[in-house]
VOGU-3710 file (C-alpha; in Angstrom, 3 decimals, decimal comma):
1> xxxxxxxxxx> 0,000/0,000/0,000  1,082/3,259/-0,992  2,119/5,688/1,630  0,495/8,277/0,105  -3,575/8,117/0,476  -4,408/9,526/-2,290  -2,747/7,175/-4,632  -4,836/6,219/-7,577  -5,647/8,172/-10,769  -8,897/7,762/-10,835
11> xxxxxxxxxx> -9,338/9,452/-7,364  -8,191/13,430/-7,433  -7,276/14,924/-4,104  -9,569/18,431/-3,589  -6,970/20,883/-3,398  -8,467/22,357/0,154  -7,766/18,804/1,391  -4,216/18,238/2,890  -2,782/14,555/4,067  -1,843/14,738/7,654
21> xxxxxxxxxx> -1,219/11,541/8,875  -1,390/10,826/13,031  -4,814/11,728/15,792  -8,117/11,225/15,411  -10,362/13,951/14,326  -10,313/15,832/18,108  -13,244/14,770/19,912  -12,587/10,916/19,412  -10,390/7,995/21,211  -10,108/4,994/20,115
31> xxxxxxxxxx> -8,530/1,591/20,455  -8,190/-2,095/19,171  -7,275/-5,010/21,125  -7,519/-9,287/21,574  -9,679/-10,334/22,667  -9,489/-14,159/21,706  -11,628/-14,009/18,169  -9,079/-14,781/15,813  -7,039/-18,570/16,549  -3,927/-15,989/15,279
41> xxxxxxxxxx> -4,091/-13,973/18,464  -4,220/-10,632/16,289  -6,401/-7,394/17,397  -10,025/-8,413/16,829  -11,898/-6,083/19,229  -11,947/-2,040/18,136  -13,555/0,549/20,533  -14,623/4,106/18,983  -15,555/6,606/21,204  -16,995/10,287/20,834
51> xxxxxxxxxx> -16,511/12,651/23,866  -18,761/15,228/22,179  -22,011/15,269/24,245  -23,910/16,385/20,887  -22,592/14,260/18,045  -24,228/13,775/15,064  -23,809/11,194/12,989  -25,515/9,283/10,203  -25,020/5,354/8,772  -25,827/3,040/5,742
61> xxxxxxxxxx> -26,060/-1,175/5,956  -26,403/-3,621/3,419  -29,057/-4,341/1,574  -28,735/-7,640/1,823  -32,230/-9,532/2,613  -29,624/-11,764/5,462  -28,654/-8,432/7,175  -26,704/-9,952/10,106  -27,210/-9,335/14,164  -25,833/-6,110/14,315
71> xxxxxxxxxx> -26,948/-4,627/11,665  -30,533/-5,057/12,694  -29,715/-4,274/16,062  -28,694/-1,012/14,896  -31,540/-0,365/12,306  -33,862/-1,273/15,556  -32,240/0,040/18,968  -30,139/2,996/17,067  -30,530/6,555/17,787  -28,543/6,332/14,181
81> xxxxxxxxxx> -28,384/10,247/13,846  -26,619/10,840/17,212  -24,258/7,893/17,822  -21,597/8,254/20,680  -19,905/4,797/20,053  -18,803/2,081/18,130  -17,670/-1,156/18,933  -16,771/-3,503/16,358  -14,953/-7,058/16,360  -13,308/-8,985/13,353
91> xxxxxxxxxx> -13,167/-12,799/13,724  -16,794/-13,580/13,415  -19,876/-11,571/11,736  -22,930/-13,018/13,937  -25,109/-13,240/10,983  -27,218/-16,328/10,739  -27,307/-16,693/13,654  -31,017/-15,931/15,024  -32,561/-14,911/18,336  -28,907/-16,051/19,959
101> xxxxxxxxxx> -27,395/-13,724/17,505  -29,699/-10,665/18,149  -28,709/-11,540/22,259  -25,328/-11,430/21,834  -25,135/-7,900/19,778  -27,391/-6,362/22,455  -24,582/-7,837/25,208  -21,804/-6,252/23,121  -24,213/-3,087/22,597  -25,001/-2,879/26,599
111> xxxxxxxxxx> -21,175/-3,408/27,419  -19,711/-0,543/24,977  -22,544/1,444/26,449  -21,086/0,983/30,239  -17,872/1,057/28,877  -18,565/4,861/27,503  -20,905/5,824/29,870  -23,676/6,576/27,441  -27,017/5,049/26,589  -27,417/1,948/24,304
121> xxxxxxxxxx> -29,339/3,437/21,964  -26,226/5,996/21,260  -23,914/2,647/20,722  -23,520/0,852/17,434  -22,466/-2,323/16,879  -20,325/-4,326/13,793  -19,079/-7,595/12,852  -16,957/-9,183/10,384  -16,294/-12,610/9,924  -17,408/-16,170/9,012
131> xxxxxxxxxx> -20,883/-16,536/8,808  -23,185/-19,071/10,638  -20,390/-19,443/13,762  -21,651/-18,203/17,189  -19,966/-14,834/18,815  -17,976/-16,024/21,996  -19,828/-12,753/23,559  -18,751/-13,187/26,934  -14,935/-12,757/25,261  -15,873/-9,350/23,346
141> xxxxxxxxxx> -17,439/-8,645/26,677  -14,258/-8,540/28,546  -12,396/-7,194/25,511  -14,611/-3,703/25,086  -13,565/-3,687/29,203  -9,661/-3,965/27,913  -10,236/-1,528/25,075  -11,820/0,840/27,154  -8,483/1,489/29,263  -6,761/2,015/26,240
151> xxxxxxxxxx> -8,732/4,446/24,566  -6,708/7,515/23,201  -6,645/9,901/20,558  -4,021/8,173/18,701  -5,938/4,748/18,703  -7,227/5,032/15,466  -4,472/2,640/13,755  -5,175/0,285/16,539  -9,084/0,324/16,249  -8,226/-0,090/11,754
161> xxxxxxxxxx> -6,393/-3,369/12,721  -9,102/-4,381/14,434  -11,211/-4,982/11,814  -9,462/-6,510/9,653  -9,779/-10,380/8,263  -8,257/-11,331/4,770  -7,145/-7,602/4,639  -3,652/-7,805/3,479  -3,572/-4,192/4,912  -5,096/-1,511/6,816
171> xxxxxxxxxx> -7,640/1,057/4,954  -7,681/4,623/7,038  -7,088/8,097/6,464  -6,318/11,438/8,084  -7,143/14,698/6,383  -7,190/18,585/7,425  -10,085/19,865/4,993  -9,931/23,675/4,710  -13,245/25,408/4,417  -14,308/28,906/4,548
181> xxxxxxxxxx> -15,646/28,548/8,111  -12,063/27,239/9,185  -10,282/24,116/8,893  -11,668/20,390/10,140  -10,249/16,862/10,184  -11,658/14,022/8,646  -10,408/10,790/9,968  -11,748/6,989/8,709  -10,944/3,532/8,602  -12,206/0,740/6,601
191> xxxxxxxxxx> -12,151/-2,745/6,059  -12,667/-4,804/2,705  -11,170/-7,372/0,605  -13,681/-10,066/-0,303  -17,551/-10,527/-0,400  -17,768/-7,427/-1,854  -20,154/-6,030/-4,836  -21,630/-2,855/-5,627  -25,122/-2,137/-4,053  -22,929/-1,883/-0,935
201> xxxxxxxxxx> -19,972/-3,699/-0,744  -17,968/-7,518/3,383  -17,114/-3,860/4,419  -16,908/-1,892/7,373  -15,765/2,104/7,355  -16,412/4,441/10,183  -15,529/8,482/9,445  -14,852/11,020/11,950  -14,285/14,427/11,870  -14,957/17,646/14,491
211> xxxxxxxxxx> -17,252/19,595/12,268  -20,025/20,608/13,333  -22,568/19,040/11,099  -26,214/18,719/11,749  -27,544/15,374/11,512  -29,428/15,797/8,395  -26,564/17,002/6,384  -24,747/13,768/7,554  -27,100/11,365/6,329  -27,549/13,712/2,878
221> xxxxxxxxxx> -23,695/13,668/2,525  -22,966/9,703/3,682  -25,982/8,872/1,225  -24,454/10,542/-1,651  -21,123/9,617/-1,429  -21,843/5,908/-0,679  -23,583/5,619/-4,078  -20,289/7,186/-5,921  -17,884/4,857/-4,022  -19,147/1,915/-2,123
231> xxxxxxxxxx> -21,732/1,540/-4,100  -19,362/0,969/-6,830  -16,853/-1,548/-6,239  -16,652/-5,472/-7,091  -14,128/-7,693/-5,855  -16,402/-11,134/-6,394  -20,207/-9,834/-6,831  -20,920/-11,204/-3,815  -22,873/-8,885/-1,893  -21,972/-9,230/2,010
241> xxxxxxxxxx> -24,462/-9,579/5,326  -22,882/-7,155/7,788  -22,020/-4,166/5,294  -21,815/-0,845/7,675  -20,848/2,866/7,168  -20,911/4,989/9,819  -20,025/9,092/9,903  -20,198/10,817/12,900  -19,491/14,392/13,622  -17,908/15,569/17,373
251> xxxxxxxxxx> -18,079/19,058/16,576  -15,103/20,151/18,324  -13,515/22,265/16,077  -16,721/24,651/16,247  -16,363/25,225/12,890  -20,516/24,903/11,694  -20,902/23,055/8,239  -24,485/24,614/7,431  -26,933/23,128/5,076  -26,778/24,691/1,173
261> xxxxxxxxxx> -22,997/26,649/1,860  -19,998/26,822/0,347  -18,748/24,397/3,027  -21,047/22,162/2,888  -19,762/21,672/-0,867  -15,861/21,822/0,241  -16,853/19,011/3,206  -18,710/17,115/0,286  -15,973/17,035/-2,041  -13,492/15,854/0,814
271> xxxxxxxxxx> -15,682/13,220/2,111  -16,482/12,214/-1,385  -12,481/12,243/-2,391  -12,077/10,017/1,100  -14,811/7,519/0,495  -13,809/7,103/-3,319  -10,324/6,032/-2,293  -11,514/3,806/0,301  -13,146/2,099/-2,120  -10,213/1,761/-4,152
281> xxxxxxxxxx> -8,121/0,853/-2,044  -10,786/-2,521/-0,860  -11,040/-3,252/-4,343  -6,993/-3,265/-4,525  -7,113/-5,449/-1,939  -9,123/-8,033/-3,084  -8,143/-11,463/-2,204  -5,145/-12,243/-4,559  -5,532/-9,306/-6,461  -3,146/-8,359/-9,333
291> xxxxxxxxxx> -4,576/-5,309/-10,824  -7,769/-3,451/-10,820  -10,018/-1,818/-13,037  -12,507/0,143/-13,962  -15,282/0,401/-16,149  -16,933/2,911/-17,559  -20,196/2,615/-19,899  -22,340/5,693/-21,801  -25,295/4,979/-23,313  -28,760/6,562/-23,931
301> xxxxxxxxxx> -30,529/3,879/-21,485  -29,616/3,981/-17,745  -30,331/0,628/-17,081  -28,679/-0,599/-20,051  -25,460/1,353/-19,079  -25,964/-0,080/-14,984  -26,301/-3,841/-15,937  -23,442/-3,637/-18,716  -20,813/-2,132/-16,041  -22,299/-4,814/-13,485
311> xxxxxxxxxx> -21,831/-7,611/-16,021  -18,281/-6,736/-17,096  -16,635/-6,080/-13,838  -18,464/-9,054/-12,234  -17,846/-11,468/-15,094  -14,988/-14,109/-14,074  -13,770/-14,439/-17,685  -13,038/-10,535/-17,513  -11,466/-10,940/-14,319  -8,952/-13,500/-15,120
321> xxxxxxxxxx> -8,051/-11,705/-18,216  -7,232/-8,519/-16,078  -5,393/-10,716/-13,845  -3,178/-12,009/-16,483  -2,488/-8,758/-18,450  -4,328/-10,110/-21,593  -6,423/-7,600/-23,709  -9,323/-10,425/-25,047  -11,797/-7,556/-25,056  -14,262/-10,381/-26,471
331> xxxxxxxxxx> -14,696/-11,094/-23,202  -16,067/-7,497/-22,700  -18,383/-7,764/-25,172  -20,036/-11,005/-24,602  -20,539/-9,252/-21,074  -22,142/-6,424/-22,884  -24,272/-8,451/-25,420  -25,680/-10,801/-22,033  -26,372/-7,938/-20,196  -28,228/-5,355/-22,906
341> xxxxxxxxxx> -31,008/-7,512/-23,954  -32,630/-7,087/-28,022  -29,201/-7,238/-29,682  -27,360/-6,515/-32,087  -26,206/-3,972/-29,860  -23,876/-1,334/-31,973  -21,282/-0,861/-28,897  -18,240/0,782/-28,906  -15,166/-0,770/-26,545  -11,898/0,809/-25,617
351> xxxxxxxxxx> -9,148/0,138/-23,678  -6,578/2,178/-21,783  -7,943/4,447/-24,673  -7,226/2,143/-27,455  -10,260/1,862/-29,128  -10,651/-1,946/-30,226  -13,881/-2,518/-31,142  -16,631/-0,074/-33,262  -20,634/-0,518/-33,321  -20,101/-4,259/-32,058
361> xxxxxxxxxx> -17,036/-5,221/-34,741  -13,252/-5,440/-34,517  -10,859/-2,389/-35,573  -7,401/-2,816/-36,952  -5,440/-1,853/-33,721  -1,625/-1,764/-32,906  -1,167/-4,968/-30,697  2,039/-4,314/-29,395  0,690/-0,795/-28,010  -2,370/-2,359/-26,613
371> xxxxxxxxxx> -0,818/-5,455/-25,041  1,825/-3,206/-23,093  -1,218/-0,790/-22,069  -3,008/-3,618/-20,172  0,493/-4,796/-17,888  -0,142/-1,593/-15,385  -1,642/-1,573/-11,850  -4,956/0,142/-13,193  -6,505/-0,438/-16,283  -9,952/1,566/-17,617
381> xxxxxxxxxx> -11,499/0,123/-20,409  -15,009/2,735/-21,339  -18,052/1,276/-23,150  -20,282/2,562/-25,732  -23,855/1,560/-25,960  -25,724/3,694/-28,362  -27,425/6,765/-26,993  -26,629/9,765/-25,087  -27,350/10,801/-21,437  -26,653/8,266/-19,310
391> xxxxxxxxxx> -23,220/7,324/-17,625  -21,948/4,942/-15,081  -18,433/3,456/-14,020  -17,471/0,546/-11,352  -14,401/-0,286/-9,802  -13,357/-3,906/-10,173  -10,643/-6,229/-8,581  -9,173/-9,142/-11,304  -9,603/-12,865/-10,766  -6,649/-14,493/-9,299
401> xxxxxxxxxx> -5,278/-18,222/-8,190  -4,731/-17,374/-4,682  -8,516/-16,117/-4,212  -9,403/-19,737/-4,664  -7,081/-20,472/-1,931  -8,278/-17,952/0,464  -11,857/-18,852/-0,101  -11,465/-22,256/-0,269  -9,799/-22,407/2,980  -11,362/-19,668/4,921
411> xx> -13,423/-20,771/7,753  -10,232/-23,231/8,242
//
């Protein structure tokens, strides 16, 4: 992983936002410990805590219809627009897991609640893991105790290792955002690197900063920038039980983010920039990955141009050929042609801006160029479909040997 955060192309930096690496966003401690999850011994149990008596805040969960434990818990027993807390563990979602499930997130709920010295309801709850297995509740128990003496403003690394499983490395950030009402800090971490597909991809990612933002521009903000980053990443297609985003504003910078102003826009286009690379950053670490991509379609029909981006950077054939640096773009097309039904289709393909294909047939293209374009990190390939108006674009991890071996062994 790149030192630098903001290291892909397809993700500008705002030039109001600076990298500033180190605390929390003030306002917020943190910390990750053992707590007897994982057989490895590794951190498994992170503890988030806002000191700001009148945090905002404002969350998204997976749409999946097998939302796990704690995400129900939180849909039901939230106070989702003023969360104080967040405890999360690694090692084991709790989804599938029925009534005993539900019991065991309200135990971990009640015990980061004591731990914090707020009310439940102000205390969400995450998990990440294999499905189907049981929490050992009584062992999170006594690790949110553990984390809760450890809790400091430079915990946020510490809480990011936390939540990690097949990760093959920590997702966070720490940026100063200037805005005309003064600067704030926007601090995150994230988790990601299989079981992931757009419509919310198995991911956790928690944002902080010390604006002062009222609740309902968090929720308009976290909405919006979901569907232009998380909402557009594939590793396998597979969409996950426990997916959870959480911002939360401590407001102790006093500097007031108001609804409709030129910060508003400046905080947008930071948090936007932040989530964007978050979600490149899970899709370049998806299990085994090689290279990424991404895929952009135009068209004239918006749900033509969705299901042809969803069938290309889903499609396994694709994958592997990313994976192996081959430009077979017929493998984009028969995406195209399954997904846009009524063919012939007249599509246009291109590749690392090579066009290769025009109104569904081959062009005479230099091979040696377009070979050597495809052997980079990050390759874009853009799709026509006839028609004006519409455009989408997902970002997509390549097929690989050794995420058969990770999945194949993984509850082992």
């Amino acid at each position: 992983m790149s030192a630098v955060f903001f290291s892909s192309r397809w993700v500008e930096r705002p030039a109001h936002v600076t990298e500033r690496p180190g605390r929390l966003a003030p306002g917020f401690r943190a910390a990750g410990v053992a707590c007897g999850l994982k057989p490895s011994g590794a951190t498994d149990l992170g503890l988030l805590v806002s000191d700001g008596p009148d945090t905002t805040s404002a969350a998204r969960f997976t749409r999946s219809g097998a939302p796990a434990a704690p995400v129900l818990l939180c849909q039901d027993r939230c106070r989702l627009e003023a969360l104080r807390v967040i405890a999360a563990n690694s090692g084991c979602a709790n989804a599938a897991t029925g009534r005993r499930g539900l019991d065991h997130a309200a135990k971990m709920q009640g015990a980061a609640a004591m731990a914090a010295g707020v009310g439940e309801d102000l205390v969400a709850v995450a998990s990440t893991g294999g499905i189907a297995h049981e929490l050992p509740v009584d062992d999170v128990v006594r690790g949110i105790g553990a984390a809760r003496g450890e809790l400091r403003e430079d915990g946020g690394d510490d809480f990011a290792d936390a939540i990690q499983t097949t990760d093959r490395f920590p997702k966070r950030a720490a940026l100063d955002v200037a805005l005309p009402a003064g600067t704030v800090r926007l601090t995150a971490q994230a988790k990601g690197a299989g079981m992931i597909s757009p419509f919310f991809a198995t991911m956790l990612c928690f944002v902080q900063t010390d604006a002062i933002l009222p609740a309902a521009t968090a929720d308009l903000l976290l909405g919006v920038c979901v569907k232009r980053s998380f909402d557009r990443i594939s590793v396998d297609g597979q969409l996950s039980t426990n997916d959870t985003a959480i911002l939360m504003a401590s407001g102790a910078s006093g500097v007031t983010v108001s609804p409709e102003s030129e910060d508003e826009l400046r905080f947008g286009e930071a948090l936007d920039a932040l989530l964007r690379q978050l979600g490149v950053l899970i899709v370049a670490d998806g299990e085994g990955a090689r290279r990424i991509a991404r895929v952009i379609v135009r068209g004239g029909d918006e749900r033509n141009v969705e299901h042809a981006a969803r069938a290309v950077a889903n499609s396994p054939l694709v994958k592997a050929a990313l994976h192996g640096g081959d430009p077979n773009w017929g493998r984009i097309a028969q995406s195209v042609g399954m997904a846009v039904p009524g063919g012939p289709v007249p599509f246009d393909i291109a590749i690392e801006g090579i066009q290769v294909c025009s109104a569904g047939q081959a062009i005479p293209v230099d091979q040696a160029a377009l070979d050597s374009a495809v052997q980079g990190s990050e390759i874009e390939y853009e799709i026509g479909l006839p028609g004006d108006g519409a455009e989408t674009e997902v970002f997509f991890s390549d097929l690989s040997h050794e995420y058969v071996t990770v999945n194949a062994d993984y509850t082992t």
